[in-house]
C-alpha positions as a printed Julia matrix, in Angstrom:
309×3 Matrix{Float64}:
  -7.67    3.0   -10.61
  -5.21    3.22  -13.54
  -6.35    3.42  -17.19
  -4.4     3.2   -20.79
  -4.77    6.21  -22.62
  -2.23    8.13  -25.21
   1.45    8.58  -24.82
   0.56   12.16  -25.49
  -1.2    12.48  -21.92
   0.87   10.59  -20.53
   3.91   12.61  -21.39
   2.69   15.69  -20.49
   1.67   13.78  -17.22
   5.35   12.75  -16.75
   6.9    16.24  -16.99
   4.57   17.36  -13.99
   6.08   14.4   -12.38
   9.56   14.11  -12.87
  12.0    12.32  -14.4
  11.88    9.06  -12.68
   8.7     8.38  -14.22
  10.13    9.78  -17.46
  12.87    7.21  -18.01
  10.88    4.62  -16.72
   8.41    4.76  -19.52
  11.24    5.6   -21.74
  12.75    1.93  -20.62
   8.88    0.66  -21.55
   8.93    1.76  -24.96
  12.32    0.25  -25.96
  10.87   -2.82  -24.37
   8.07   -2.55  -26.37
   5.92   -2.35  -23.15
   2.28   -0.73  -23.84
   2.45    2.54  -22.88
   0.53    2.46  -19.31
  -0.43    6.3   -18.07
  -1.24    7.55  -14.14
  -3.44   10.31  -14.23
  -4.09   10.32  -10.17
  -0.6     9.96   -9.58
  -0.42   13.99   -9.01
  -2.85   13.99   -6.84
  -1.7    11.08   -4.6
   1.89   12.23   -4.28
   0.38   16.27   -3.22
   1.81   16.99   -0.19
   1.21   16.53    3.62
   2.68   17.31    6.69
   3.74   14.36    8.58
   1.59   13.83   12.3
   1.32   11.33   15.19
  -1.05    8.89   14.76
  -0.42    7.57   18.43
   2.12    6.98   20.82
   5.7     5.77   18.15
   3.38    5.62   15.17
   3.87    8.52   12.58
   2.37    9.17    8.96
   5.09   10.19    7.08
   3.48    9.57    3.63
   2.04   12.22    1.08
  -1.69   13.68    0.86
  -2.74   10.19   -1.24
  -0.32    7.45   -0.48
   0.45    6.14    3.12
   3.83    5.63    4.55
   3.49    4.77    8.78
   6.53    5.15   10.79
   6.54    3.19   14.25
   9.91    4.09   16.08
  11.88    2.88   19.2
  15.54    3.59   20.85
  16.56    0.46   19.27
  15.45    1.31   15.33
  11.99    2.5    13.11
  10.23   -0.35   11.14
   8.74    1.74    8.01
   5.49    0.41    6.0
   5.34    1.46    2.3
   7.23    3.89    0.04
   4.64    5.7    -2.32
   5.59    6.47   -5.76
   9.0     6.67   -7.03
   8.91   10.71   -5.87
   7.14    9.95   -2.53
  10.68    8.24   -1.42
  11.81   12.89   -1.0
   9.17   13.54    1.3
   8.95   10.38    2.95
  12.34   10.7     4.23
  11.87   14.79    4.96
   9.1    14.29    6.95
  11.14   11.23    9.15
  13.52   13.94    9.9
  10.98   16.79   10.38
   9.97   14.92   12.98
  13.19   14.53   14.82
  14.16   10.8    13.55
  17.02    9.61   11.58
  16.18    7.84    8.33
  19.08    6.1     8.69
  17.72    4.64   11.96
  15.08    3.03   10.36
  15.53   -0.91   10.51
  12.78   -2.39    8.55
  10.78   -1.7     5.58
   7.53   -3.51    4.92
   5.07   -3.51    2.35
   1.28   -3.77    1.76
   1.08   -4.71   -1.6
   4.16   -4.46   -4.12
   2.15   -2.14   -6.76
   3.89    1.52   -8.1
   2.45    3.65   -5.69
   3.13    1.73   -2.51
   6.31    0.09   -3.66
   8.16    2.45   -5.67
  10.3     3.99   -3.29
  10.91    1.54   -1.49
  14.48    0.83   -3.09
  15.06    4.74   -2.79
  14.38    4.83    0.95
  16.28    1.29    1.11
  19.43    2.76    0.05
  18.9     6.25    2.42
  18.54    3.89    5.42
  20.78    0.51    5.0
  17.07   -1.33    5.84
  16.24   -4.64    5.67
  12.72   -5.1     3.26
  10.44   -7.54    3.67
   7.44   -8.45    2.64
   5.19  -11.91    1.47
   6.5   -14.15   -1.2
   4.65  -12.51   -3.73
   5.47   -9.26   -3.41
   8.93  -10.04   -2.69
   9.8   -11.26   -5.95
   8.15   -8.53   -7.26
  10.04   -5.97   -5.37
  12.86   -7.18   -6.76
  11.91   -7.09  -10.64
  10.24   -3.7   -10.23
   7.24   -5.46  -12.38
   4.31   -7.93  -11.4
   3.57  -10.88  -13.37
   0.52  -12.08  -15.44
  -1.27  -13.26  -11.86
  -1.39   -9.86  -11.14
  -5.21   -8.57  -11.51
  -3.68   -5.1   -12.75
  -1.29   -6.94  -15.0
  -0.18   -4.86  -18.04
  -1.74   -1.34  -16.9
   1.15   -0.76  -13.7
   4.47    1.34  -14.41
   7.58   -0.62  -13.47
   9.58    0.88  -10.61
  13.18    0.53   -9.67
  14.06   -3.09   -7.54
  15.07   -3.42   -4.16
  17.51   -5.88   -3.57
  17.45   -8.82   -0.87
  14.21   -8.48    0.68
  13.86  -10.57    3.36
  10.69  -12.96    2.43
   8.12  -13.47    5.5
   5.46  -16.03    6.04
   1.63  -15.23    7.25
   1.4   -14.74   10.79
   4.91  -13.73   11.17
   5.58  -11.32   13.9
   8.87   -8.73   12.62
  10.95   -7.44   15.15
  12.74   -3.93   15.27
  14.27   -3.42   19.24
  10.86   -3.36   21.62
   8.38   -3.62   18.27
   6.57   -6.03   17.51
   4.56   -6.65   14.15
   2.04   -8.74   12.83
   1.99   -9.82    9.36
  -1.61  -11.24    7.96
  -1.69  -11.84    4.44
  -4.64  -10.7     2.75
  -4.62  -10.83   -0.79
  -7.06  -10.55   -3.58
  -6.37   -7.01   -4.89
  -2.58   -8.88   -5.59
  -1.81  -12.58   -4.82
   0.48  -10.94   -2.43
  -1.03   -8.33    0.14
  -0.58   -8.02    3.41
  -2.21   -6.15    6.36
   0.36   -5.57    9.48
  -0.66   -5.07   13.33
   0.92   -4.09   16.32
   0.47   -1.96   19.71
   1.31    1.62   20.14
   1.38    3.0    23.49
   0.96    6.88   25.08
   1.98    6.14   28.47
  -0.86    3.32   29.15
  -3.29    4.1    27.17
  -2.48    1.08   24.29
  -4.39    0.62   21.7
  -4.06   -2.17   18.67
  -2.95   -0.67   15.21
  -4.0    -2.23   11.76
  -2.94   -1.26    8.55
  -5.46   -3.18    6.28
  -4.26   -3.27    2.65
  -6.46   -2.45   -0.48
  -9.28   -5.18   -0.69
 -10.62   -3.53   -3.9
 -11.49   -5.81   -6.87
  -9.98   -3.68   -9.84
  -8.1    -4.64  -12.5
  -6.96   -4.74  -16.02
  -9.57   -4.86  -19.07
 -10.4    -8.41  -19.79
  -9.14   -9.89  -16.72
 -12.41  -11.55  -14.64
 -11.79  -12.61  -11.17
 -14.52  -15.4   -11.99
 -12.65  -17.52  -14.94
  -8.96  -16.09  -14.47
  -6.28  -18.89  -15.44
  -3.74  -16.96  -14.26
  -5.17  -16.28  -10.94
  -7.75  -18.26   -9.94
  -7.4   -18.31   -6.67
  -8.66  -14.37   -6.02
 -12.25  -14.64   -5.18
 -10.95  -17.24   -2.38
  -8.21  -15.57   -1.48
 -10.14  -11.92   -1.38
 -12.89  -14.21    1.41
 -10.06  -15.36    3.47
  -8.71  -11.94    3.87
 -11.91  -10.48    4.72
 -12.37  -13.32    7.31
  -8.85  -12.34    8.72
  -9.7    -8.31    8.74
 -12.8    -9.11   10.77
 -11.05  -10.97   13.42
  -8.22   -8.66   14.14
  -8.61   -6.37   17.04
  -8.61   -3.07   15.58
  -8.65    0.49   17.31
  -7.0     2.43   14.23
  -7.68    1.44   11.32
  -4.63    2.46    8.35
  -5.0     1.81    5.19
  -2.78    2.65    1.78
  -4.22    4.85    0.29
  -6.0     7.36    3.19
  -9.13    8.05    1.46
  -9.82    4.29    1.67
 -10.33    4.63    5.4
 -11.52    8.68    5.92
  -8.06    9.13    7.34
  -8.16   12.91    6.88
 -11.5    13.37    7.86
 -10.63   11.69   11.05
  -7.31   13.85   11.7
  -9.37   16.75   11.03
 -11.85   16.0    13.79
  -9.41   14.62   16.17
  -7.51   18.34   15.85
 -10.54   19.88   16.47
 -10.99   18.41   19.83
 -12.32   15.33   19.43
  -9.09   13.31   21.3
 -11.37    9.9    20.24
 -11.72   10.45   16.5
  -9.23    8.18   15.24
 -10.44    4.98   17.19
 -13.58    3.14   15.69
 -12.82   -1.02   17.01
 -15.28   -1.75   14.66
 -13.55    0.0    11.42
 -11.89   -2.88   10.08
 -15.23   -4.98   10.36
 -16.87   -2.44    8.0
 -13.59   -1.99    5.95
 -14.01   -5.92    5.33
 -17.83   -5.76    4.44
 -17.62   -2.55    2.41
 -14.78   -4.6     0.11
 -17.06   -8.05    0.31
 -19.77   -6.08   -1.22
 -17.76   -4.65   -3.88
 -15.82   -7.87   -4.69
 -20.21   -9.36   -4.53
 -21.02   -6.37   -7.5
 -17.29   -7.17   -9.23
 -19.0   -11.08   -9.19
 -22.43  -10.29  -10.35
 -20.95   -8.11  -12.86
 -18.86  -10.75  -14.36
 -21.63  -13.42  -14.45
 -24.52  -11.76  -15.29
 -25.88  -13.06  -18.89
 -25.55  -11.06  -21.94
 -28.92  -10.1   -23.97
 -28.49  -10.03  -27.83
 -31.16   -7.03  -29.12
């Protein structure tokens, strides 16, 4: 969750982080852009050492943010880039673990927000990759800024633009070589998310891969998912997402930020000797009805009737 607070925290937030965030609220302010601040960025970009998830699938993203790796002979398809700064270790752990960045194909994208799109025009220009992602998010992408429809509209930092990303329809399967992926758009959290699938295989044990994107019903102050003219499509499009989460076969569930989906917890008990820990078929069924009940609270919320004392 991102709040507005003083361009004195956020400053002092901005020389922990770097420069790229620096100059980017520097090009806000000449803009005359409200100042918009990150206080978990920090903690999302902390570091983590890449690991196999199974079989060609890798996370190569940081302690808070998700980036998945699934390689082949032929070329790597790559889902999300983090913050602007994630793009460094993204692309040192793809090495660390013996692959070429410059091997990877494809880049695709959950949803086209700061901290799971803002490297992606860093790690497009390390590799020569193709991005794609749903119509939405593609045009965003390529401004580096979401529009009014966005729930989050007017609190998100800009980030720099990829250029021609390849736009992809729902149910599209993306090909890299021998891989195979399944785009299912999902949105709600953005008019634009998508959720991805695919197979990864250690020798024949297969199992079915989904990374589910955020289904969370957050958003700027003042905008209601219940009388928004500028989306009114969310609470419909949040159900048919859910419906399309519940149907997918699901043995790992992924999700953008880790937390989300007790990624570490998981990892933890898997390297402790449980070889099972990271497959639940049933995770993105609960994933879906933990978000249904939230978006049911975000509803109630919204509508309940104001008392006057």
């Amino acid at each position: 969750m991102i709040t507005t607070k003083s361009s004195s925290v956020f400053a002092a937030i901005v020389l922990l982080m770097g420069r790229p965030l620096m100059a980017q609220t520097a090009d806000a302010a000449r803009s005359g852009a409200p100042t918009v601040d990150c206080p978990s960025c920090i903690e999302w970009n902390a570091p983590h050492s890449p690991l196999r998830i199974h079989g060609n699938t890798y996370y190569v993203g940081t302690n808070g943010l998700s980036a998945v790796l699934i390689t082949s002979p032929a070329g790597h398809v790559l889902i999300d880039g983090g913050l602007v700064e994630s793009a460094t270790p993204i692309i040192e752990h793809i090495r660390s673990l013996g692959f070429r960045v410059e091997d990877v194909k494809l880049i695709l994208n959950s949803h086209a927000h700061f901290d799971h799109a803002g490297g992606i025009a860093a790690l497009q220009r390390a590799s020569g990759a193709t991005v794609a992602a749903s119509p939405w998010s593609a045009a965003v992408i390529e401004r580096g800024t979401s529009g009014t429809d966005d729930p989050q509209h007017g609190i998100l930092l800009p980030y720099p633009a990829a250029s021609h990303v390849r736009v992809i329809r729902d149910g599209e399967v993306v090909r890299v070589g021998s891989l195979a992926l399944t785009a299912h758009f999902t949105p709600g959290h953005t008019p634009g998310g998508t959720s991805w699938s695919w197979q990864s295989c250690e020798q024949d044990h297969c199992l079915e891969l989904v990374y589910a994107d955020s289904q969370t019903p957050v958003s700027a102050d003042g905008f209601l998912f219940t009388k928004s003219t500028t989306y009114p499509t969310a609470i419909a499009d949040f159900e048919r997402g859910f419906a399309a989460l519940e149907r997918m076969r699901c043995d790992i569930l992924i999700t953008p930020h880790p937390s989300a989906s007790g990624l570490w917890t998981r990892v933890a008990a898997r390297d402790a000797g449980n070889a099972s820990a990271l497959i639940d078929p049933d995770a993105c069924r609960r994933y879906a009805g933990v978000a249904r009940a939230a978006l049911a609270k975000r509803i109630a919320t919204e509508t309940r009737p104001t008392t006057t004392p």
